[in-house]
KELUM-508416 format. One record per residue: residue in one letter; x, y, z of N, C-alpha, C in turn. Coordinates in steps of 0.02 Angstrom, whole numbers, plus 50000, padded with zeros to 5 digits. Atoms other than C-alpha are relative to their C-alpha. Example, Ala and Ser with C-alpha at 12.3 -4.5 7.8 and 13.67 -1.06 7.14 Angstrom:
! residues 2
a500454994150000506154977550390500455006050000s499584994149997506844994750357499615005550037
! end
This chain:
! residues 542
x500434994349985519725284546819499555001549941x500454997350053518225289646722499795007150024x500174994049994517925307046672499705003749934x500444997050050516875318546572500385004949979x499684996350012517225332546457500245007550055x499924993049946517985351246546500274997250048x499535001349924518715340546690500855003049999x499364998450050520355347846709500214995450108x499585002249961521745338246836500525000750004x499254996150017523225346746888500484991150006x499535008049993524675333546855500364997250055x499625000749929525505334547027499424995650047x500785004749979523595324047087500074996249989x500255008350003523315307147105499184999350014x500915000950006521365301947062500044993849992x499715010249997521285281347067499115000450001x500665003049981519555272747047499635003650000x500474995150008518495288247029499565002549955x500474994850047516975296846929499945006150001x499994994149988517135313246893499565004149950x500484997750061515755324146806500315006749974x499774993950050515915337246682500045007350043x499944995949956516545353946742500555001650062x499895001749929517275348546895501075001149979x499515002649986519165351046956500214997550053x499465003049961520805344647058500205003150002x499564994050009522115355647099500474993850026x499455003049988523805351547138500024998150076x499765005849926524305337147264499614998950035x500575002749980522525331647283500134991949996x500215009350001522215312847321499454997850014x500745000750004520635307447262500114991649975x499945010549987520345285147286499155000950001x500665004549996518675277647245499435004250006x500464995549999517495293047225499645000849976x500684999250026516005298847136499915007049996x500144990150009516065319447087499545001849976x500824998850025514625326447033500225007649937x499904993750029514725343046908500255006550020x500104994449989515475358846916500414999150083x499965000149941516325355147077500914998750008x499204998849967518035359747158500574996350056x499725004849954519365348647246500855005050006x499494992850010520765361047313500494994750035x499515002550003522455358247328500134996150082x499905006149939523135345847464499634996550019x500245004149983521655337947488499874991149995x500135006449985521235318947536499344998449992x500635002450004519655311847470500224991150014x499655004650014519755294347532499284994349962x500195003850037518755278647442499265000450035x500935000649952516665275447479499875006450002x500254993850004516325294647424499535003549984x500444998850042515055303047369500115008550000x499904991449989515275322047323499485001749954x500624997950044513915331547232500365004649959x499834993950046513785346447112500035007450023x499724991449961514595363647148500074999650049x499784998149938515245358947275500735002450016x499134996249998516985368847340500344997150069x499525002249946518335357647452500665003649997x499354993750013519655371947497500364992250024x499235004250022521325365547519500254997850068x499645003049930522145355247647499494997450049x500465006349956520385345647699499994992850000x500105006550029520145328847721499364996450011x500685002050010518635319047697499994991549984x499895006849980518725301647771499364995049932x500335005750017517905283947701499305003150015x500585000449979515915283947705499665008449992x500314991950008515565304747679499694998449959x500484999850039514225308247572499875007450016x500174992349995514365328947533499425001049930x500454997250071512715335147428500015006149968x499964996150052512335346947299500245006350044x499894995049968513105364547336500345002950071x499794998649925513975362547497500795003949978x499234994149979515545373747523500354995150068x499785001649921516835366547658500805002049986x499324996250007518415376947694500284998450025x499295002749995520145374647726500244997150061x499925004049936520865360947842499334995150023x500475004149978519145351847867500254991150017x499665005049990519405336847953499124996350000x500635005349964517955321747957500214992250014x499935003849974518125307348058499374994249988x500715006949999517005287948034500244995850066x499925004849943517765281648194499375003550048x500464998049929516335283748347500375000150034x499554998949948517745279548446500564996349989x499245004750026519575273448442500034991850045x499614999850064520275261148416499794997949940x500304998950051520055261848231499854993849987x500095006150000519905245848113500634997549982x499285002049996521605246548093500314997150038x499615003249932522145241448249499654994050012x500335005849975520615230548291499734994749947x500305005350037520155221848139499205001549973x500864997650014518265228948128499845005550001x500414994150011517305239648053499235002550022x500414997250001515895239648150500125008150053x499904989749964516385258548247499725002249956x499954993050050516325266148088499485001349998x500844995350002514655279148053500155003149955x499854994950075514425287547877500055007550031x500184991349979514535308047888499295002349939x500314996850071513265317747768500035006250010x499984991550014513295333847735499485000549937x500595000250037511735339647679499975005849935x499984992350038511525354547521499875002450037x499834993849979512025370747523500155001050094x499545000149937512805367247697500815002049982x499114995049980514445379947749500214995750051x499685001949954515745370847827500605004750005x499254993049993517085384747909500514996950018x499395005849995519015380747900500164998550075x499915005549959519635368648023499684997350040x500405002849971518035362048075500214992350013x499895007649982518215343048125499174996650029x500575005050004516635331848088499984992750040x499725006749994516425315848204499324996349940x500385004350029515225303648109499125002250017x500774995249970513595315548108499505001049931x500714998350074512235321247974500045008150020x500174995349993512405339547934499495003149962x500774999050014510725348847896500175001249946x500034995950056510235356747727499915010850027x500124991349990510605376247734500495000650075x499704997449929511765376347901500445001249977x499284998050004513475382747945500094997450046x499495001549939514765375948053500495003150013x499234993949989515885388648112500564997849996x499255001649987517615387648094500424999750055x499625004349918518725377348221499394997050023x500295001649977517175372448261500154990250019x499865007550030517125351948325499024996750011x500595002050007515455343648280499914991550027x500215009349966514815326548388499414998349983x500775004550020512855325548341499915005549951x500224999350046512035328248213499545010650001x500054989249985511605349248169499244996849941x500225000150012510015352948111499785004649942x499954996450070509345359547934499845008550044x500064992949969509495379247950500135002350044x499884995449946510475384648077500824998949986x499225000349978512205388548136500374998450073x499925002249898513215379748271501045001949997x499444994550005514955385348323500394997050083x499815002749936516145377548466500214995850015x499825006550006516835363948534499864997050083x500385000150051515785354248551499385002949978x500474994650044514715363048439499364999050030x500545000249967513235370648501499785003949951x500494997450048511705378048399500025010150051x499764991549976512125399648410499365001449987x500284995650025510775404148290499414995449978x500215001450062509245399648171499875002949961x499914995350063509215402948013499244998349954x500534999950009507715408847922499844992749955x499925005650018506865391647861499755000449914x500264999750060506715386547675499515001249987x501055000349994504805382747703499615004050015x500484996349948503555391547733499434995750028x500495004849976502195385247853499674995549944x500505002150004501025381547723500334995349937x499835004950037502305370147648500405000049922x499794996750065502785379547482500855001949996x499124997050025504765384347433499885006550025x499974992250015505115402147471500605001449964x499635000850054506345404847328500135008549980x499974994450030507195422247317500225002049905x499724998750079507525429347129500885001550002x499344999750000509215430947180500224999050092x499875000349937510295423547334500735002550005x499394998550002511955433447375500314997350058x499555002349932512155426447552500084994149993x499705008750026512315408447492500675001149947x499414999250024513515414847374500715001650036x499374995649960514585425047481500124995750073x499745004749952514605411647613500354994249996x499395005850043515555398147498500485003850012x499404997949997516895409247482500365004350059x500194999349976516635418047639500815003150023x499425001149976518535415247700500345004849957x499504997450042519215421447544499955008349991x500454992249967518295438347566500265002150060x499954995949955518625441047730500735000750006x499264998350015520545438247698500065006149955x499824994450038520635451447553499765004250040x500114991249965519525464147640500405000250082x499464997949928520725460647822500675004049941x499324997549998522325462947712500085009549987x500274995149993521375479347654500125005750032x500304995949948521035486147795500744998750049x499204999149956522875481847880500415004049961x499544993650016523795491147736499765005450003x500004992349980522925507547761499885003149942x500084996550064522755509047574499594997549979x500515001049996521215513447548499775002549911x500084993850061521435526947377500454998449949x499475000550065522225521147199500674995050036x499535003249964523005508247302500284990649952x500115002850054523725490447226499534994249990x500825002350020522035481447244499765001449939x500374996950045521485492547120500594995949933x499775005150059523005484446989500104994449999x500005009750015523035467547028499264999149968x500685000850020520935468247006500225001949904x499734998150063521365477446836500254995549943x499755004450029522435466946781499644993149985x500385007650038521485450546793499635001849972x500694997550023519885459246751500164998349907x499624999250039520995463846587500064993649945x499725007150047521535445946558499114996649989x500575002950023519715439246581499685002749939x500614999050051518865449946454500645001349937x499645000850046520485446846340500185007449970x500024994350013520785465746324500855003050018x499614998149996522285476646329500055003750060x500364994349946521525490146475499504998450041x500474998949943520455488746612499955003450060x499954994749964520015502546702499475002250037x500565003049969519155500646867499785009750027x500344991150002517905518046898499554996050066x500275000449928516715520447047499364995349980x500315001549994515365515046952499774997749931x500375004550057514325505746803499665005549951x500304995450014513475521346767500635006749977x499364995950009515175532746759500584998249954x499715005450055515895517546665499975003449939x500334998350057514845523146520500155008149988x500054991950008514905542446544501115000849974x499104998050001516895540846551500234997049932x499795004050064517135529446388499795005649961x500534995150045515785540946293500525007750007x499774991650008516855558446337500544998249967x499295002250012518675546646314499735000449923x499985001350060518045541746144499855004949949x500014995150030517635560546083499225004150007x500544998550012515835562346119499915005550040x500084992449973515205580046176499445002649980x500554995050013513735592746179499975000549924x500084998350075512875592746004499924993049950x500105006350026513145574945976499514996849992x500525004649958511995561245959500114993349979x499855009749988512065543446024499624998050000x500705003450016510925530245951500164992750058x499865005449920510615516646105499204997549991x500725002049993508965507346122499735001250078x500365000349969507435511046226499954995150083x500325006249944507435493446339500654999850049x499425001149952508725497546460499945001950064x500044993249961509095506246636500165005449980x499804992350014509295524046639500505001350012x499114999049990510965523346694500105000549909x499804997050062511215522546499499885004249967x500004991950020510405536146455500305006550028x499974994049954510765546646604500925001649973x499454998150021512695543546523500245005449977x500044997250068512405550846368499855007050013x500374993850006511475565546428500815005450044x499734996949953512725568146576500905004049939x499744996150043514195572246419499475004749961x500144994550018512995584046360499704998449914x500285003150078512425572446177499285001850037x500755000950011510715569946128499844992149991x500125006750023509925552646141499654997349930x500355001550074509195543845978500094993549999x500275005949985508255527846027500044995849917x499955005050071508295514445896499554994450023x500345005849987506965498845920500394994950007x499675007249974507355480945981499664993449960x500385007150034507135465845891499754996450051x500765003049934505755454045997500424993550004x499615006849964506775439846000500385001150054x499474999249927508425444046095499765006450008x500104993749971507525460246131500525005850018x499654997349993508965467446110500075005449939x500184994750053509475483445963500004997449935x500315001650072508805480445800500465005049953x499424997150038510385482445678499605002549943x500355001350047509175483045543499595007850002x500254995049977508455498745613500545006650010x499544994149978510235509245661500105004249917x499874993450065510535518045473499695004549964x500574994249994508965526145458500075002950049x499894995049951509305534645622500465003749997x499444993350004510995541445573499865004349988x500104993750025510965559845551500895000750003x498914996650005512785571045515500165001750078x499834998749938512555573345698500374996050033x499845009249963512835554545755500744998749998x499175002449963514465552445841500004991450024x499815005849973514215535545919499444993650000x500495006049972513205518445949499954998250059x499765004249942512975511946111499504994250015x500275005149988512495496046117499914995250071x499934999249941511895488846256499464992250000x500175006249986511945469946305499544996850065x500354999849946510545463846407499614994150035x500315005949957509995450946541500634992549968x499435006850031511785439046482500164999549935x499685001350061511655442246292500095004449971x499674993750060512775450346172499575003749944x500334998850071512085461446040500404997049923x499605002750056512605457745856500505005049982x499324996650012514145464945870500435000349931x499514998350048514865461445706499705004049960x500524997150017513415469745620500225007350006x500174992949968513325485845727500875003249992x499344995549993515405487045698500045002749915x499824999850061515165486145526499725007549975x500394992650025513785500045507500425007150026x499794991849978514825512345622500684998749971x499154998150055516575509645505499615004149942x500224995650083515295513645354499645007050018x499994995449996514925529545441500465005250046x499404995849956516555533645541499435001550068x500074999249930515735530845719500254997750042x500115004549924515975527045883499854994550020x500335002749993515605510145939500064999350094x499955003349933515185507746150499834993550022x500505004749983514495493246247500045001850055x500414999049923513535495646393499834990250014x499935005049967514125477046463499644996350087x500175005449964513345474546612499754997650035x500225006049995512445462046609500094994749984x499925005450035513465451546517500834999150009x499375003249980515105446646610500184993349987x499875007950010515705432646530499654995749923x500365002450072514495432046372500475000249941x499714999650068515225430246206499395001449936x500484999050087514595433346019500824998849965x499455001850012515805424445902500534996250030x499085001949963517025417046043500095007250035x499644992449958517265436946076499605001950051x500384996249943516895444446233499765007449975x499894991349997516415464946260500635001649994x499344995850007517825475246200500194994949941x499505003550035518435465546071499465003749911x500214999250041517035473045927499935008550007x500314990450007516895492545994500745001350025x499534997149954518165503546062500055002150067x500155002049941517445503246224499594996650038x500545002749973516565492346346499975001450093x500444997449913515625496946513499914993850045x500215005049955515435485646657499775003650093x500284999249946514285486846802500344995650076x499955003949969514735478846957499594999850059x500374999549944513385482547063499654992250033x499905008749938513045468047208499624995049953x500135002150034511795458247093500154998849937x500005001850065512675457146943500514992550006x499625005749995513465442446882500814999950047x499154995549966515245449346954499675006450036x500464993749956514415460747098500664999550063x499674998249940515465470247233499614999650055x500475000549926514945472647405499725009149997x500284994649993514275491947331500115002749947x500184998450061514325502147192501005000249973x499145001950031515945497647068500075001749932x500204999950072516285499046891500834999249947x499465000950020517505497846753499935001249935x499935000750068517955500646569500604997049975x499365005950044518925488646438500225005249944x500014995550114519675494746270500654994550007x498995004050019521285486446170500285009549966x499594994250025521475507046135500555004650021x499564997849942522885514946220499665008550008x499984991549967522485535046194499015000650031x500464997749962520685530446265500054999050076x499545002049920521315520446410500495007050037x499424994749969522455534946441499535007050026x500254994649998521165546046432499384999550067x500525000549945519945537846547500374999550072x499464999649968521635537246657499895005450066x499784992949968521695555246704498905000150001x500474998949990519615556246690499584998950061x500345002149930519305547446847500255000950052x499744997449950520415553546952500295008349993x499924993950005520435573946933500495000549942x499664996150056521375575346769500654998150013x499215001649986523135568546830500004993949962x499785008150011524095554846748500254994050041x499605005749955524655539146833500515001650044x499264996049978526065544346960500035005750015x499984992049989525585562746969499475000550063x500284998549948524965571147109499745007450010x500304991250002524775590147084500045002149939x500114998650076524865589546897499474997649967x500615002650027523335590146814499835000049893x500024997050074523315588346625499135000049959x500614998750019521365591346615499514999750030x500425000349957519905594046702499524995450013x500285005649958519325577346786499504999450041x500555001849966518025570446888500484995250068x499695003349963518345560947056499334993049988x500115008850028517765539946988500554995050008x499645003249991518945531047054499794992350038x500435007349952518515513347115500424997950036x499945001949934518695509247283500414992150027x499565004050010520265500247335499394992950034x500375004249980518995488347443499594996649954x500615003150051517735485047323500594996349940x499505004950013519285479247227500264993650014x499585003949971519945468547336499394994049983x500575004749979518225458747343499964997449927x500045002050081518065458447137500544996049982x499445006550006519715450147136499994994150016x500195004149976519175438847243499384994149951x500775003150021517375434347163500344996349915x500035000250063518145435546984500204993449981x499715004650016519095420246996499364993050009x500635003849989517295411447049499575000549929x500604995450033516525420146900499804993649925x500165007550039516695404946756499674994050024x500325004449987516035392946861499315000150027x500644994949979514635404546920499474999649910x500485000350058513955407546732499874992349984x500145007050021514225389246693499534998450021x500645003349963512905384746829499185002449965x500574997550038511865398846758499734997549946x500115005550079511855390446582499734994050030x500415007549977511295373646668499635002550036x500764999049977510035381846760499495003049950x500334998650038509425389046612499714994849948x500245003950045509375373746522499514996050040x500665001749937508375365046679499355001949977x500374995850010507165380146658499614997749933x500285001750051507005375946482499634992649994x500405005950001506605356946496499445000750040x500795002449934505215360446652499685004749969x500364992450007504385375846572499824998149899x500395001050033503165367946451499505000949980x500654997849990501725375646466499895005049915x500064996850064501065383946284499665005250032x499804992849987501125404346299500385000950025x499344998949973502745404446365500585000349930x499415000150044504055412446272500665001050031x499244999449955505805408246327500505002249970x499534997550047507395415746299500454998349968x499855003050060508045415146145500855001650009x499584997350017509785414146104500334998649929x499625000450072510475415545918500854995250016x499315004450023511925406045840500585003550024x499444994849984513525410345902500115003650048x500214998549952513075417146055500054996150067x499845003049939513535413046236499595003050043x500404995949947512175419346366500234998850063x499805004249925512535418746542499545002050054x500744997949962510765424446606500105002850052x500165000749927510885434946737499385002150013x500625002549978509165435746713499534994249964x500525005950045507935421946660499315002149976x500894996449988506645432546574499514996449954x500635004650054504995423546491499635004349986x500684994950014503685432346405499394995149999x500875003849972501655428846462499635005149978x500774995850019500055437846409499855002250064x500364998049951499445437746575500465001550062x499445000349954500855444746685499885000650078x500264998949937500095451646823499764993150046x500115006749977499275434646858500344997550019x499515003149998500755425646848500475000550073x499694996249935501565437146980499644998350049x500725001449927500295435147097499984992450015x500275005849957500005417447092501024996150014x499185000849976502245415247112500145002450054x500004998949958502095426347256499614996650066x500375004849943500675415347334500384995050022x499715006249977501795401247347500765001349986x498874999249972503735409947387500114999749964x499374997950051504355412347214499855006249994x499984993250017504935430547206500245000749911x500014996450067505015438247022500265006849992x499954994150014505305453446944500035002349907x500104996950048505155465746793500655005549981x499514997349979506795471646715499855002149893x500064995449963506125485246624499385001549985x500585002250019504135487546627499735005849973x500024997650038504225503446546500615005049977x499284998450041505425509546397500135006950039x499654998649994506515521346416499775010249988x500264997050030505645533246276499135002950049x500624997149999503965534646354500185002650104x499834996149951504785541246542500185006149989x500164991049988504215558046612500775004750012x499454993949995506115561546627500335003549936x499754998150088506365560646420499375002349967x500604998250019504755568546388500235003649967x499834993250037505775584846321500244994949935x499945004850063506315571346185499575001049950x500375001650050504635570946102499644993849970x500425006650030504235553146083499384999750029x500745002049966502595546046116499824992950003x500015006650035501955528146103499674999649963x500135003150066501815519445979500534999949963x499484999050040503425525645910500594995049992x499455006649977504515509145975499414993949997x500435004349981503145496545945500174993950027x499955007549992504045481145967500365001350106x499655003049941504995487046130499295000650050x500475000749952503345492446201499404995550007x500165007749965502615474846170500104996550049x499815003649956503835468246238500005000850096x499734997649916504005476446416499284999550027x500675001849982502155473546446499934991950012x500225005949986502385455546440500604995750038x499435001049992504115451146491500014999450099x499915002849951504445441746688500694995950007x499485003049977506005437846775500064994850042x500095004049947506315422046856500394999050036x499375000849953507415415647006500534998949945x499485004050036509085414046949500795002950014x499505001049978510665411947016500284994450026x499465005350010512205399647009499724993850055x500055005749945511705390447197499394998749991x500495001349988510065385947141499754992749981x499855007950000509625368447147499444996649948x500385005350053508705357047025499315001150043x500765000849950507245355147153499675005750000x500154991749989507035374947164499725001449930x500324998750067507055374546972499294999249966x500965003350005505645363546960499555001050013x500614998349976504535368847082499645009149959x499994990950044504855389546986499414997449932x500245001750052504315377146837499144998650004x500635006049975502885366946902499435008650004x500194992549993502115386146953499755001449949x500204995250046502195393846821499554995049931x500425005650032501555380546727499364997650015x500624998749993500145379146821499745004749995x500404992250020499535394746828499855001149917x500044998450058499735396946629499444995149976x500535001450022498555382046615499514998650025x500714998849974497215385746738499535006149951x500104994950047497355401546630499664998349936x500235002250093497025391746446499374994350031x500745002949998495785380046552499265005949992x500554994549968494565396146605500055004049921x500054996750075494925404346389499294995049978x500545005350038493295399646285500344995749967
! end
């Protein structure tokens, strides 16, 4: 067997004669003969891959399928549990008779859903379809649609990649390709859900916890209603109150300010360095005053701030340190995740984030016990764990939603192989996106990004937008003005000019597609785009 680095193979597997690319696993009491794996791609337990294979990248074989001689599955396909595919046209096989001419390859085309216990005879399935589960398939299904039955008949179509005039239509983010790989595993947690009846502080909410916990290597994790309450609940746990003031940078959402304000501090913006556009350490000790209770740093679009930096300045003035995490599930600085350099970290889980519920979610880390304890009783009316009419302080109702639990448990265990893709689509991005005035994002030494956005900076943004929308790539602007110069912090006092570098930056700054199922071909054409446009732009300069 030949294999690349990251492959991991549980030992209870047999793999014979196979290529397996980097990324990629086996699980236990897989039998994989004479194959060809591609990156990043999943082979679940019990399954049968047999010899003459071809499997692509990211792709997910749940457990207990099998996947005869002659298949050929491409990039991104999903096919769930029990899948059966057949190369006989008709019996008897060549076992009995000696010949192989019956047999007919299968293909399975990208980002094609196969649902569990479908049964394939010797067919071509489209790019972009589903095959319902139980479904049995005899001819060939066509790109973009869904068929369902036995034998399978076409239910639905599904909107087409193309548009007439031939161009990609390429959203900036796809959640229903995501959430249709796992599709099964979802609708199991939210049935079991919805059969126990426990809907409130139920144990969804500590199993999620708990892994959450183990992923970001933390002592506490403590799931709240929301990303925005995350922050407000750490910030009161950790001592902060009316009178205070918390230094946070300009280039964020307002959910981080609206934290700060909602305990009753004062904000006190700090500039962003232009590279990772993130807070300019170099800038926080001129802002201290005897007022300054806390930092909140606040990691953005996949990368960490310089966390060792910003812990060091608030020991040498006895502060606070937060992180406003998320956007950066899964990033590191040092090897360390969030929570491991402040005493608290925030996490968003709203549907677009890297780790997104099906609605608004949230959570805080610490390794501290009397804040953990404190954000305990904060999100559920002031009671401790176990209590029910005892309140030892006056609480808020933030409690996150045993459902939206159930689903994060679910996703979280997707969530490493999710950024991984991101990182290789970012590096894609980087090889096709040549064009001079393009500044791409940067990431410092030491540093793990996991993009959940891909932002570039251009001179001419507006342009840019416009001519990505002419031809189906959607975009976006994440945030196109600071923080400081909104009519809701006007009583603040700033003005511009006073943040020069963040209000460079947010004038020039464009988000591109980007998410885990997006395919090499998609990358390119995002590339090819923007690349033209930038040098029709430097042809038409004197």
């Amino acid at each position: 067997m030949e294999k690349t680095s990251g492959v991991k193979i549980s030992g209870t597997s047999i793999v014979k004669d196979s290529v397996i690319g980097e990324g990629s696993q086996v699980w236990e009491f897989a039998n994989v003969y004479g194959t060809k794996i591609g990156k990043n791609t999943k082979i679940g337990s019990y399954v049968e891959v047999q010899n003459n294979t071809k499997i692509g990248d990211n792709v997910i074989i749940s457990s207990h399928s099998f996947i005869c001689s002659l298949v050929t599955i491409e990039d991104n396909v999903f096919i769930g549990h029990g899948v059966m595919t057949i190369n006989d046209l008709h019996p008897p096989s060549k076992r009995r008779t000696g010949s192989d001419k019956e047999w007919k390859s299968t293909v399975i085309k990208r980002n094609a859903v196969i649902g569990s216990n479908a049964t394939l005879m010797p067919v071509t399935i489209g790019e972009n379809s589903i095959v319902g589960a139980g479904a049995v398939v005899t001819k060939d299904v066509p790109d973009d649609c869904v068929v369902a039955g036995n034998p399978a008949k076409i239910i639905r179509h599904l909107p087409k990649a193309q548009k007439e005039a031939g161009a990609m239509k390429i959203p900036l983010a796809d959640l229903r390709l995501q959430h249709s790989k796992i599709r099964d595993e979802l609708d199991l947690a939210i049935k079991k859900t919805v059969d126990d009846c426990s809907f409130i502080m139920s144990e969804q909410i500590g199993h999620f916890e708990k892994d959450f916990a183990a992923y970001c290597q933390v002592k506490h994790a403590i799931g709240v209603s929301n990303g925005t309450s995350a922050i407000s609940l750490a910030l009161e746990a950790c001592g902060v109150k009316g009178g205070d003031e918390v230094i946070t940078a300009p280039h964020t959402f307002i959910a981080t300010t609206e934290a700060i304000s909602k305990v009753g501090a004062k904000i006190k913006f700090v500039d962003i360095e232009e590279k990772t556009q993130l807070l300019d350490v170099t800038k926080i000790d001129s802002a201290i005053t005897e007022n300054t209770k806390a930092i909140l740093a606040v990691h953005l679009n996949g990368l960490m701030c310089d966390m060792e930096s910003i812990r060091k300045i608030a020991d040498k003035h006895h502060l606070k340190v937060i992180e406003d995490a998320a956007q950066a599930h899964g990033a590191l600085y040092n090897n360390n995740p969030p929570g491991f350099y402040s005493d608290a970290a925030t996490f968003s889980f709203f549907p677009g984030k890297n780790l997104g519920a099906f609605g608004d979610a949230g959570a805080v880390i610490t390794n501290h016990d009397p804040i953990a304890e404190k954000i305990l009783m904060l999100r559920n009316h002031g009671r401790k764990p176990g209590e029910k009419y005892i309140h030892e302080l006056e609480g808020y109702n933030e409690r996150l939603d045993s459902l939206q639990a159930a689903v994060l448990t679910v996703k979280l265990k997707h969530l490493q192989g999710w950024n991984q893709q991101r990182i290789e689509n970012a590096r894609l991005y980087h090889r096709y996106l040549s064009s001079s005035g393009i500044i791409l994002p940067h990431v410092p030494e030491n540093h793990k990004h996991v993009y959940h956005q891909y932002v570039i900076r251009v001179k001419n943004r507006e342009k840019l937008i416009n001519f990505l929308k002419e031809n189906g790539i959607s975009s976006g602007i994440n945030y196109p003005t600071p923080l400081h110069l909104q009519p809701a912090y006007a009583s603040l006092g700033y003005k511009e000019g006073d943040f020069p570098m963040v209000e460079k930056i947010t004038k020039e700054i464009v988000s591109l597609p980007m998410y885990p199922e997006m395919t090499e071909e998609q990358i390119r054409y995002v590339a090819e785009k923007v690349n033209e446009c930038l040098s029709k732009e430097n042809e038409q300069m004197p």
